[in-house]
N, CA, C and O atoms as CSV, one atom per row, in Angstrom:
chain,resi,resn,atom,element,x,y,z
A,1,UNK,N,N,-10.543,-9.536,14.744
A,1,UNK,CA,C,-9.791,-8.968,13.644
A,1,UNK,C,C,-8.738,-8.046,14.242
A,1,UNK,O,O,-8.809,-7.357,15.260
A,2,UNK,N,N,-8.079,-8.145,13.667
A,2,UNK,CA,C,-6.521,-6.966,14.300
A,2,UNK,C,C,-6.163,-5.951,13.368
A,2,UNK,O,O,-5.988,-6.416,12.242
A,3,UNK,N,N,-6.000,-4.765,13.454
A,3,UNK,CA,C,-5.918,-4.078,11.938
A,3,UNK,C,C,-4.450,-3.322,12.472
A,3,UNK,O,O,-4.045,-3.187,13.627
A,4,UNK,N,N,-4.008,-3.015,11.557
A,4,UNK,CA,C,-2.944,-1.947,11.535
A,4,UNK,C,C,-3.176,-0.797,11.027
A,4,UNK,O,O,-3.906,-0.542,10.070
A,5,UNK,N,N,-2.454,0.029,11.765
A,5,UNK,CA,C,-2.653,1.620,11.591
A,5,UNK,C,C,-1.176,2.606,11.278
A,5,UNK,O,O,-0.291,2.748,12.121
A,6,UNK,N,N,-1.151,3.157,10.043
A,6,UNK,CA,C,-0.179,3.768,10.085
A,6,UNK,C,C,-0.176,4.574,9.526
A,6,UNK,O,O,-0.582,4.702,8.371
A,7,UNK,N,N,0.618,5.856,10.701
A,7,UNK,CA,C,0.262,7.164,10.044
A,7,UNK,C,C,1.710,7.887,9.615
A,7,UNK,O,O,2.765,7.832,10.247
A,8,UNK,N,N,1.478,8.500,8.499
A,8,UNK,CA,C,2.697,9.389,7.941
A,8,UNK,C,C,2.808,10.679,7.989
A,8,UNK,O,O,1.843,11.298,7.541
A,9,UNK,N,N,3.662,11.268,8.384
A,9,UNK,CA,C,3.993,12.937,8.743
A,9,UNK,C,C,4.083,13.380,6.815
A,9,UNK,O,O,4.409,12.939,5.712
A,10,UNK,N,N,3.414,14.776,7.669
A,10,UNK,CA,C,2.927,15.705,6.144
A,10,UNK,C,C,4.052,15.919,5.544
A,10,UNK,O,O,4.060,16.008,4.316
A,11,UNK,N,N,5.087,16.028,6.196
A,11,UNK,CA,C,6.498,16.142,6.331
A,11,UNK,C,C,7.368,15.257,4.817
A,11,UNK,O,O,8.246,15.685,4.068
A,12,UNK,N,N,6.742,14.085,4.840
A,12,UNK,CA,C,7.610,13.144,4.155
A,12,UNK,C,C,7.000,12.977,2.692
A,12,UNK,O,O,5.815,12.947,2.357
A,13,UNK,N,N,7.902,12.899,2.086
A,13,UNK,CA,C,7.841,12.483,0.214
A,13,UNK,C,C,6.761,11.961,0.090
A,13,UNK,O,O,6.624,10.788,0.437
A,14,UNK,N,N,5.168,13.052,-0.701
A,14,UNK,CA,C,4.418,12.043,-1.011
A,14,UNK,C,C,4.443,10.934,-1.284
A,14,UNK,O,O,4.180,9.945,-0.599
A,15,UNK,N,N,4.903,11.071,-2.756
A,15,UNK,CA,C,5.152,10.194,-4.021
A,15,UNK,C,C,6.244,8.976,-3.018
A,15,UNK,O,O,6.194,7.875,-3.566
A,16,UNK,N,N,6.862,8.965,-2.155
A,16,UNK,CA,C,7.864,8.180,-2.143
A,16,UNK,C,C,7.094,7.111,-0.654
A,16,UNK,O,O,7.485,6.022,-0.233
A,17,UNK,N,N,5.954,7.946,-0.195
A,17,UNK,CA,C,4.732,7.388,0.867
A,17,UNK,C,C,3.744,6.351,0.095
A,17,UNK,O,O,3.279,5.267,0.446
A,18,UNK,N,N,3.605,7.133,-1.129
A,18,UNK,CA,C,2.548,6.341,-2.222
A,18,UNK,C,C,3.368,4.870,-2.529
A,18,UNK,O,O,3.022,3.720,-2.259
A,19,UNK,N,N,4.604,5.387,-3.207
A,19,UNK,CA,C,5.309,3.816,-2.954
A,19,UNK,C,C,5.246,2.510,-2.135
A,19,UNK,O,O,5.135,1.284,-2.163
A,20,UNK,N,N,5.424,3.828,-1.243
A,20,UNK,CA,C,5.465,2.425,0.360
A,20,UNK,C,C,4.210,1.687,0.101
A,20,UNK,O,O,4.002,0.566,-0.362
A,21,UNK,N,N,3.508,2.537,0.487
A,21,UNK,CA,C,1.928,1.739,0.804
A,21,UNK,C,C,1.539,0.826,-0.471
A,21,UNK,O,O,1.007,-0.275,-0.328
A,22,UNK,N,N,1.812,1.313,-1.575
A,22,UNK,CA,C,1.963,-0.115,-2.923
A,22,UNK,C,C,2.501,-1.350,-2.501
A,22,UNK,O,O,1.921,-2.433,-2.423
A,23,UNK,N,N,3.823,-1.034,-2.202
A,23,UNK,CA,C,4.530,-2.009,-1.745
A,23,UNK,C,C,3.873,-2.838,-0.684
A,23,UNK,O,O,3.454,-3.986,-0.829
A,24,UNK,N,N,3.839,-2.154,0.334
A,24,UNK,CA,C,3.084,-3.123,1.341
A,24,UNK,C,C,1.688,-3.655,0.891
A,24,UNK,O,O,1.366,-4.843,0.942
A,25,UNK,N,N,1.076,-2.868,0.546
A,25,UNK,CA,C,-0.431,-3.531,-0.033
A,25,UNK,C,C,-0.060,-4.481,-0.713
A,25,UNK,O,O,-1.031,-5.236,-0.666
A,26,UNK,N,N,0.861,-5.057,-1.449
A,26,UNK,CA,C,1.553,-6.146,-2.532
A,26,UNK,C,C,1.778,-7.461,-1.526
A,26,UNK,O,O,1.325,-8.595,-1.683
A,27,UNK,N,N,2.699,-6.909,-0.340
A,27,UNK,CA,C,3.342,-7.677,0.171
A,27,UNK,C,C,2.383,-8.475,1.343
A,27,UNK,O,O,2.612,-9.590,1.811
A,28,UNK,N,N,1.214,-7.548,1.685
A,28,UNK,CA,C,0.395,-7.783,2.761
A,28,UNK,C,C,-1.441,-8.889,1.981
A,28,UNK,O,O,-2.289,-9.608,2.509
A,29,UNK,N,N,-1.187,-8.382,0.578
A,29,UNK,CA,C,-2.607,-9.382,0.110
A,29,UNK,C,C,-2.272,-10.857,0.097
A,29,UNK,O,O,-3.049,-11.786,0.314
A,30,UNK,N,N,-0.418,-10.940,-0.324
A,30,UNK,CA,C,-0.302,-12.353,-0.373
A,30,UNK,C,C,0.401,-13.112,1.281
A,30,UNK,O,O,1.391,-13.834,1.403
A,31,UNK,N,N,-0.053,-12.869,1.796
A,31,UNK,CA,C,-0.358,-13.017,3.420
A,31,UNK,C,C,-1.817,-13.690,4.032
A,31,UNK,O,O,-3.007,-13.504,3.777
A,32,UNK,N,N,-1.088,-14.543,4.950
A,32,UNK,CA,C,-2.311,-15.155,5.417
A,32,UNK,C,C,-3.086,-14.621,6.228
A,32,UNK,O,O,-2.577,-13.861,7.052
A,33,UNK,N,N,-4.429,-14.821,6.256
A,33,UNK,CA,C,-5.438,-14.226,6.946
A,33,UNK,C,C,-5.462,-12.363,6.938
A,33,UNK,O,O,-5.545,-11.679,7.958
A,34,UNK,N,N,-5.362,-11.819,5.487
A,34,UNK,CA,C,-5.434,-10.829,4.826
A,34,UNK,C,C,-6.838,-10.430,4.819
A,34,UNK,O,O,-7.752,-11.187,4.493
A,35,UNK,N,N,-6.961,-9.388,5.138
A,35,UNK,CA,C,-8.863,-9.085,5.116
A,35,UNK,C,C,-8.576,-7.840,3.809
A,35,UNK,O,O,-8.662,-7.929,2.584
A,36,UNK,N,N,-8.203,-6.686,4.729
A,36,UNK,CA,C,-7.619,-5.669,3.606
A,36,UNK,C,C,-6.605,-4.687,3.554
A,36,UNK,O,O,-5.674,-4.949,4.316
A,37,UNK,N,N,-6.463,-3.535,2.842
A,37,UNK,CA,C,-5.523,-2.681,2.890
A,37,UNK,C,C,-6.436,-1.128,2.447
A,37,UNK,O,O,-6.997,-1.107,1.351
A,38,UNK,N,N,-6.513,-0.009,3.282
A,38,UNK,CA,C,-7.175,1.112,2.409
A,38,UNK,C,C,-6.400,2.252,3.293
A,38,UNK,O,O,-6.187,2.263,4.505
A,39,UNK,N,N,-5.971,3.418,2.068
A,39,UNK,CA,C,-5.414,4.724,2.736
A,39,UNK,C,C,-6.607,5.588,2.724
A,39,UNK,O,O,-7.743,5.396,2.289
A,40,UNK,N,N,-5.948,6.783,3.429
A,40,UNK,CA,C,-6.669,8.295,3.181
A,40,UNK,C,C,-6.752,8.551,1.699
A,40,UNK,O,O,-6.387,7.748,0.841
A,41,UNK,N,N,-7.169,9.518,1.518
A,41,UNK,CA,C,-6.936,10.165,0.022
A,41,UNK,C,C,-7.549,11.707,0.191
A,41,UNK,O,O,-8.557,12.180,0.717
A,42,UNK,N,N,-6.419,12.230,-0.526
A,42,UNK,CA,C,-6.561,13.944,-0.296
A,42,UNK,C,C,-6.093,14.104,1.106
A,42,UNK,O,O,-5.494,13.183,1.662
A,43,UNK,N,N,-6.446,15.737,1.970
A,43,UNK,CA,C,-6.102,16.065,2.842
A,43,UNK,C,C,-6.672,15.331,4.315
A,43,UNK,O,O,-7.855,14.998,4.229
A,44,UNK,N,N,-6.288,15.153,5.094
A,44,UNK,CA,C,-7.198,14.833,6.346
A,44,UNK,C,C,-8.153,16.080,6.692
A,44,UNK,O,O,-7.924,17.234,6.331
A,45,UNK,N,N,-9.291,15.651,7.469
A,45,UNK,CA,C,-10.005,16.408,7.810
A,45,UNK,C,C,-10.345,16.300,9.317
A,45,UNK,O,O,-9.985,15.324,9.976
A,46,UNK,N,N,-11.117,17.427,9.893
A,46,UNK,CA,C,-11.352,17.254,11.459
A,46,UNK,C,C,-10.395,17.875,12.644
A,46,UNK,O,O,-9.356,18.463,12.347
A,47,UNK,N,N,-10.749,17.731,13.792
A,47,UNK,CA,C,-9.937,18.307,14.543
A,47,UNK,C,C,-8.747,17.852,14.915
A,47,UNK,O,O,-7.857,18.629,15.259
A,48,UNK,N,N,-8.584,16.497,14.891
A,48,UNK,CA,C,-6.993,15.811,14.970
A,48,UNK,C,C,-6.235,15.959,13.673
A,48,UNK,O,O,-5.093,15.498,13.674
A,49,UNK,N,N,-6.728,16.586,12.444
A,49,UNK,CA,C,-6.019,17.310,11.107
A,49,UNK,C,C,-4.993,18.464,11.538
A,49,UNK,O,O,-3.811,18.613,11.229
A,50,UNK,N,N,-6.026,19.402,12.535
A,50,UNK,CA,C,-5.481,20.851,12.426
A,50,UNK,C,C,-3.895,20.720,12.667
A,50,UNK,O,O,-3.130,21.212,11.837
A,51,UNK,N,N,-3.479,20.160,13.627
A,51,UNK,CA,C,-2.521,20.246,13.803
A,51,UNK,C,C,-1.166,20.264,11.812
A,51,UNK,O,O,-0.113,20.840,11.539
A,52,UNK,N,N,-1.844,19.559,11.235
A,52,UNK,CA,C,-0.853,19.385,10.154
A,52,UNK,C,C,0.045,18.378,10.356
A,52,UNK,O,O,0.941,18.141,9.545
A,53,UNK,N,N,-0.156,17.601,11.635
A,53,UNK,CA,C,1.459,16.911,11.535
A,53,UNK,C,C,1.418,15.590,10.454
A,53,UNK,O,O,2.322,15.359,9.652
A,54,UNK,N,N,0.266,14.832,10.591
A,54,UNK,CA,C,-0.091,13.668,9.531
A,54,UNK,C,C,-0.708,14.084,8.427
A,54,UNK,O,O,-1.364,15.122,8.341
A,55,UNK,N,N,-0.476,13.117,7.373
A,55,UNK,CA,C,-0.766,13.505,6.028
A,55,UNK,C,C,-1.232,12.053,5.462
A,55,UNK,O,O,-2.030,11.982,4.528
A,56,UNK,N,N,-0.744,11.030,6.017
A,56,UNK,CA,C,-1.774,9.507,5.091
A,56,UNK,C,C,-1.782,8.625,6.586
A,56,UNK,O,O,-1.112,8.579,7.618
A,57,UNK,N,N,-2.847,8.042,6.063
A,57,UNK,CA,C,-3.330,6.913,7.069
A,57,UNK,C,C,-3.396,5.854,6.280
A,57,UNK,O,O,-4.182,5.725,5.342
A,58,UNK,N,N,-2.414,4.916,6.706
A,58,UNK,CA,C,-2.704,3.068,6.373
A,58,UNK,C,C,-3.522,2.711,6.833
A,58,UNK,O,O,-3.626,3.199,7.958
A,59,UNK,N,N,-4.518,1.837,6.516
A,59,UNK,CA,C,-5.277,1.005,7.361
A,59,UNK,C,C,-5.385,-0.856,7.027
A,59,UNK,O,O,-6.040,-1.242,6.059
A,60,UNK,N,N,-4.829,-1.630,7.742
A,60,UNK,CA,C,-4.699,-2.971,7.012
A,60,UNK,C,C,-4.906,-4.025,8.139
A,60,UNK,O,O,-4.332,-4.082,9.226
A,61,UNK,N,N,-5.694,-4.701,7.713
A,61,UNK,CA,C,-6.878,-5.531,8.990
A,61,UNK,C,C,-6.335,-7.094,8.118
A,61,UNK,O,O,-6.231,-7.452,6.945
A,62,UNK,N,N,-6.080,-7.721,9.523
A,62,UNK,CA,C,-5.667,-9.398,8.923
A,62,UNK,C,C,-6.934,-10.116,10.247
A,62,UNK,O,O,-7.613,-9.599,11.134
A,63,UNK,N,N,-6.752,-11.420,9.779
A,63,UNK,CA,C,-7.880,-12.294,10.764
A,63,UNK,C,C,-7.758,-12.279,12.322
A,63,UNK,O,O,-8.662,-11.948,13.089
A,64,UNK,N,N,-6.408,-12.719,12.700
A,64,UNK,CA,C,-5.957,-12.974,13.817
A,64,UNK,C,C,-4.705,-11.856,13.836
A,64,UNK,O,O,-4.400,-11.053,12.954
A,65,UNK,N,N,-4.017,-12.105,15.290
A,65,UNK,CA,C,-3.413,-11.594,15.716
A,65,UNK,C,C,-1.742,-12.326,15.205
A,65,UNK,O,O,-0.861,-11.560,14.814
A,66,UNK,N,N,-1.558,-13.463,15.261
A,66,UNK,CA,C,-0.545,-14.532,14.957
A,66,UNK,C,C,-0.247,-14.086,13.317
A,66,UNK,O,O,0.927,-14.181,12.960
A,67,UNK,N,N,-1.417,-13.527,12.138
A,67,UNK,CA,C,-1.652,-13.481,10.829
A,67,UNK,C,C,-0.489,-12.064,10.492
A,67,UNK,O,O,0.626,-12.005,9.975
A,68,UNK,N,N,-1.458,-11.011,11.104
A,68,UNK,CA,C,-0.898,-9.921,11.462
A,68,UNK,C,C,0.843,-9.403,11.995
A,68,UNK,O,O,1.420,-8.367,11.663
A,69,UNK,N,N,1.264,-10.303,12.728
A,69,UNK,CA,C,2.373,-10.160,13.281
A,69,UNK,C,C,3.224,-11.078,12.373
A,69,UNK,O,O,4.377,-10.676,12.212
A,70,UNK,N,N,2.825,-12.457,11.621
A,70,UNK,CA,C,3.394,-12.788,10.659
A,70,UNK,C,C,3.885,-11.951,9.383
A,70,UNK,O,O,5.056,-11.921,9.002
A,71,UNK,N,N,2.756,-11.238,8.744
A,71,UNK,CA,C,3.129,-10.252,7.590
A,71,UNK,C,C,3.854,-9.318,8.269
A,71,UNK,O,O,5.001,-9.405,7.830
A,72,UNK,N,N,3.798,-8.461,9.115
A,72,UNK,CA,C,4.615,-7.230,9.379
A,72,UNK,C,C,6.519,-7.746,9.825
A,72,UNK,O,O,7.468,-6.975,9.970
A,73,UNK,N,N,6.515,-8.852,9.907
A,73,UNK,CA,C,8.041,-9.671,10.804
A,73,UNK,C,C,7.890,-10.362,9.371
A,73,UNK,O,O,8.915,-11.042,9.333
A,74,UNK,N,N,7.262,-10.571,8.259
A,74,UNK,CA,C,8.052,-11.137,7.552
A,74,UNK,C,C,9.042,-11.020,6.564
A,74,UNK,O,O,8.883,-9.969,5.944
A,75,UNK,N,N,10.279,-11.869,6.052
A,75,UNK,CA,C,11.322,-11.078,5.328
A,75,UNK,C,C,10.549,-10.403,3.879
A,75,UNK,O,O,10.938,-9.429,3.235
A,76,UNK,N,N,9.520,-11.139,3.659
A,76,UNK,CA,C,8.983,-10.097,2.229
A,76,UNK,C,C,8.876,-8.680,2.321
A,76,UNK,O,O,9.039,-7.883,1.397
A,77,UNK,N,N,8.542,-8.385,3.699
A,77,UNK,CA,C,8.149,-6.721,4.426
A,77,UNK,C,C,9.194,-6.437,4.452
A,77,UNK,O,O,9.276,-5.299,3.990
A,78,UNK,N,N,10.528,-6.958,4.854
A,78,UNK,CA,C,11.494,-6.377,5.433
A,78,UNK,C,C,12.031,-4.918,4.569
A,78,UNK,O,O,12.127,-3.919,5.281
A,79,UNK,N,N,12.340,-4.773,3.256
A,79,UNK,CA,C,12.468,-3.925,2.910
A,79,UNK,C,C,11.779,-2.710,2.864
A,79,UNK,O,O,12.132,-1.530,2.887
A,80,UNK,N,N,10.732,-3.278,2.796
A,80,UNK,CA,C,9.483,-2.251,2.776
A,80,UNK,C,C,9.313,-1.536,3.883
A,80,UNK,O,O,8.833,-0.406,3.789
A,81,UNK,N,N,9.728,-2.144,5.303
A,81,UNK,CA,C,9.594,-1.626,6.594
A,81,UNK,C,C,10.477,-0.600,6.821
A,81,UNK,O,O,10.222,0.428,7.447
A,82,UNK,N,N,11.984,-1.024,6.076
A,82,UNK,CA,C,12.860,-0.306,6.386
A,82,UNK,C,C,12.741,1.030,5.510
A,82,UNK,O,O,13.023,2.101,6.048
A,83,UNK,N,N,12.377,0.994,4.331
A,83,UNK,CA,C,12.418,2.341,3.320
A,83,UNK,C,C,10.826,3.363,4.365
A,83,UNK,O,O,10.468,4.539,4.299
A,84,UNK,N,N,10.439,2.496,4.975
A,84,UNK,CA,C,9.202,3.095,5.723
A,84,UNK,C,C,9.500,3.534,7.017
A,84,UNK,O,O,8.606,4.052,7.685
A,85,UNK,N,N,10.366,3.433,7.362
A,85,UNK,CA,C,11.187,3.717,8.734
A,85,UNK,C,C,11.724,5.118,8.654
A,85,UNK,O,O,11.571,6.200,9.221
A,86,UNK,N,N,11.925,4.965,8.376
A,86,UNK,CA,C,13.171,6.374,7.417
A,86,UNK,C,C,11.894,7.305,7.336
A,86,UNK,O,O,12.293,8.422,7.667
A,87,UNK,N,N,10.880,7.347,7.120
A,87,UNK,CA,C,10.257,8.668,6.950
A,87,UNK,C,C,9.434,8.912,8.454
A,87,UNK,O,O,8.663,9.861,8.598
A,88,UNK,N,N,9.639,8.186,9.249
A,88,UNK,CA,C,9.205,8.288,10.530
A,88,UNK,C,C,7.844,8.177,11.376
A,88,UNK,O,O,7.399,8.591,12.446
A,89,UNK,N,N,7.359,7.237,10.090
A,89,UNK,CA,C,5.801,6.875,11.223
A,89,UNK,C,C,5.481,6.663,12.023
A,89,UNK,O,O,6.378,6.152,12.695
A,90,UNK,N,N,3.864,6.778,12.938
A,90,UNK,CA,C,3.725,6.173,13.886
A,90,UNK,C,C,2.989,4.906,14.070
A,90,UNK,O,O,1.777,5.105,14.152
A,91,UNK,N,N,3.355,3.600,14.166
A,91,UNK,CA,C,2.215,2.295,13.755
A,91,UNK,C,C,1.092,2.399,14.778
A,91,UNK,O,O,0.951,3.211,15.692
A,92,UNK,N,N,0.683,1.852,14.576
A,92,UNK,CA,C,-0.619,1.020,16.292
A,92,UNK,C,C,-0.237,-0.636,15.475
A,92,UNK,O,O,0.534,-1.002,14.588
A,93,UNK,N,N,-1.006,-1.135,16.138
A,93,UNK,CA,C,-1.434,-2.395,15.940
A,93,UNK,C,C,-2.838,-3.006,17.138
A,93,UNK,O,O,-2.722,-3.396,18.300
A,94,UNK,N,N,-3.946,-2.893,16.375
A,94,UNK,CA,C,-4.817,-3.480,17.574
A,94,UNK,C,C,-5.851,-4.449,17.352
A,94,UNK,O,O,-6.186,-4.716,16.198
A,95,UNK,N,N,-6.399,-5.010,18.353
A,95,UNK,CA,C,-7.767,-5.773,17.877
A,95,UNK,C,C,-8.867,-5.057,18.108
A,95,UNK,O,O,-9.179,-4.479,19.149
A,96,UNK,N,N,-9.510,-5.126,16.978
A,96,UNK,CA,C,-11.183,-4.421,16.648
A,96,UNK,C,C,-11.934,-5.582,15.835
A,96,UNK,O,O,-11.735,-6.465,15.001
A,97,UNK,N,N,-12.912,-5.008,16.616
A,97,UNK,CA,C,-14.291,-5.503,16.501
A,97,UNK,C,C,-15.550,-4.825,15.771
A,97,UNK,O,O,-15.376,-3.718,15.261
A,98,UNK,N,N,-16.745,-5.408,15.702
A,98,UNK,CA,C,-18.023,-4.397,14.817
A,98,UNK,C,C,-18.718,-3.990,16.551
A,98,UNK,O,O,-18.534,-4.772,17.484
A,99,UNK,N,N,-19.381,-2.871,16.697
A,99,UNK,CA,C,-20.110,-2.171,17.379
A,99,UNK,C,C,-21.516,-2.193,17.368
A,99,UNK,O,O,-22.151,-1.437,18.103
């Protein structure tokens, strides 16, 4: 499984973060090999919080790796990437497994 990770600075337009992640959750269920999509909610907590610099976490897991790199490069995202650009996240992209 490959999930994506994306985090948003406390910094940027809730309400206009909440958007994004609609959007992409829209754009990413009708995608192949879609597992899921889930944010934070409320404040972060813990010691990588204190700092304040992040404020939401994406989390969105597709089957494969080929699935994954399809939805994020595709033109349905494209807008969505770009209005998501602009507020300055940081992505990952990795493969995970169960423990």
């Amino acid at each position: 499984m490959y999930r994506s990770l994306s985090m948003y600075p406390k910094s940027a337009d809730a309400a206009l973060v909440d958007e994004i992640v609609q959007r992409s959750a829209a754009v990413f269920r009708q995608s192949s090999g879609f597992r899921s999509c889930t944010t934070s909610v409320d404040a972060l907590m813990g010691p990588g919080a204190k700092s304040g610099e992040v404020g939401r976490l994406v989390f969105v897991d597709f089957d494969t790796l080929e699935d994954a790199l399809g939805a994020l490069q595709s033109e349905d995202f494209e807008d969505v990437r770009t209005a998501s650009e602009q507020l300055s996240p940081t992505h990952y992209l990795f493969e995970c497994r169960d423990v």
